[in-house]
N, C-alpha and C positions, 0 to 999 in steps of 0.2 A: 378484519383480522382478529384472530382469537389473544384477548387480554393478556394470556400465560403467553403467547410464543413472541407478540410487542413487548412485552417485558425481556424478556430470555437475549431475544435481540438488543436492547438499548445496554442490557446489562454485556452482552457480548460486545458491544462496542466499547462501553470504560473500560472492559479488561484488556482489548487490543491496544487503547490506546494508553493504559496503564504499565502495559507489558513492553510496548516502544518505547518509551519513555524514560523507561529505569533498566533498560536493557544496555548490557556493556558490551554484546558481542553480536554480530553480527544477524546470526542465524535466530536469536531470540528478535531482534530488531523487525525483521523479516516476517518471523510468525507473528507477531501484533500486529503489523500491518495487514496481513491475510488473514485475521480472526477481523480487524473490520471492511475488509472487502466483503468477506461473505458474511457479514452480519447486517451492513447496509444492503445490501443488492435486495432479497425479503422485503426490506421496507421500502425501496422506491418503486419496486413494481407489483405494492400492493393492491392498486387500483385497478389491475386487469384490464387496461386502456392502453390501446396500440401506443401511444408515444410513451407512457408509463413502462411498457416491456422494450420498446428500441433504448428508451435512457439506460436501463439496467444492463443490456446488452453490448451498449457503448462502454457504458462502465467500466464493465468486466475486463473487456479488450483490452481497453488504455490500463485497464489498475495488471493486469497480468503482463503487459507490455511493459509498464513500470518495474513490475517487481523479477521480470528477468533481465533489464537492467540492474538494480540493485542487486541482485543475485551476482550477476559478469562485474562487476565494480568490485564488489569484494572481495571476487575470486582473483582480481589482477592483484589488487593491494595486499593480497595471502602471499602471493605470486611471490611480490615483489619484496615484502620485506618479512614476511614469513608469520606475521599473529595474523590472526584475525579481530582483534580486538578493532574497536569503533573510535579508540581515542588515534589510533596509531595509523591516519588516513595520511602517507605523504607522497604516493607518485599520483600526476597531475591526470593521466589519464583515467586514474579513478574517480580523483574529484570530480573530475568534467562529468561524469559516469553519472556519481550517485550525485549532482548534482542536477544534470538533467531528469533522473528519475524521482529524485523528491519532487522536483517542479511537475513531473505529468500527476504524480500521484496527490499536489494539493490542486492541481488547475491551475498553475499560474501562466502569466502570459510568456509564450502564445500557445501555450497548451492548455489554454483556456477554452476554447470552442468545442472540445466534447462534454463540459463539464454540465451535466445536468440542470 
């Protein structure tokens, strides 16, 4: 892999996770998340080896399955009490929501077994 585009990428992952991080609404929360799905995906299947490309492929799935849970989690706690703001999480079906989608999106158990 070319030195400038490993670079580009590792630097596109601190901004994703720089931009979660310090993000107070929703939809910024979201786009950091998707600035390092598709800034890892590049690096784990740079090796061109069939399990190297199923990993990356798994990935994808579970992180885009995650992140249209977080997406419907938000939209119900918009719903229901009309911000969107990230401090202001209080119907339970949303918790349960972006609760189950944090845990696919870090691999925790039991959504641990796609986890690369």
């Amino acid at each position: 892999m070319n030195p400038y585009a490993k670079l580009t990428f590792l630097m596109s992952l601190m901004l994703g996770t720089t931009i979660t991080a310090s993000s107070n609404h929703w939809v910024s929360a979201w786009a950091g998340l998707e600035i390092n799905t598709l800034a890892i995906i590049p690096l784990i299947s740079k090796s061109h080896h069939p399990r190297a490309i199923e990993a990356a492929i798994k990935y994808f799935l579970v992180q885009a399955a995650a992140s249209t849970l977080l997406l419907f989690s938000s939209m119900i706690n918009a719903w229901h009490t009309g911000q969107w703001d990230i401090t202001q999480l209080n119907h339970p079906t949303s918790s349960l929501l972006l609760t189950t989608a944090i845990a696919m999106k870090l691999g925790l158990v039991p959504f641990h077994f796609w986890f690369p």
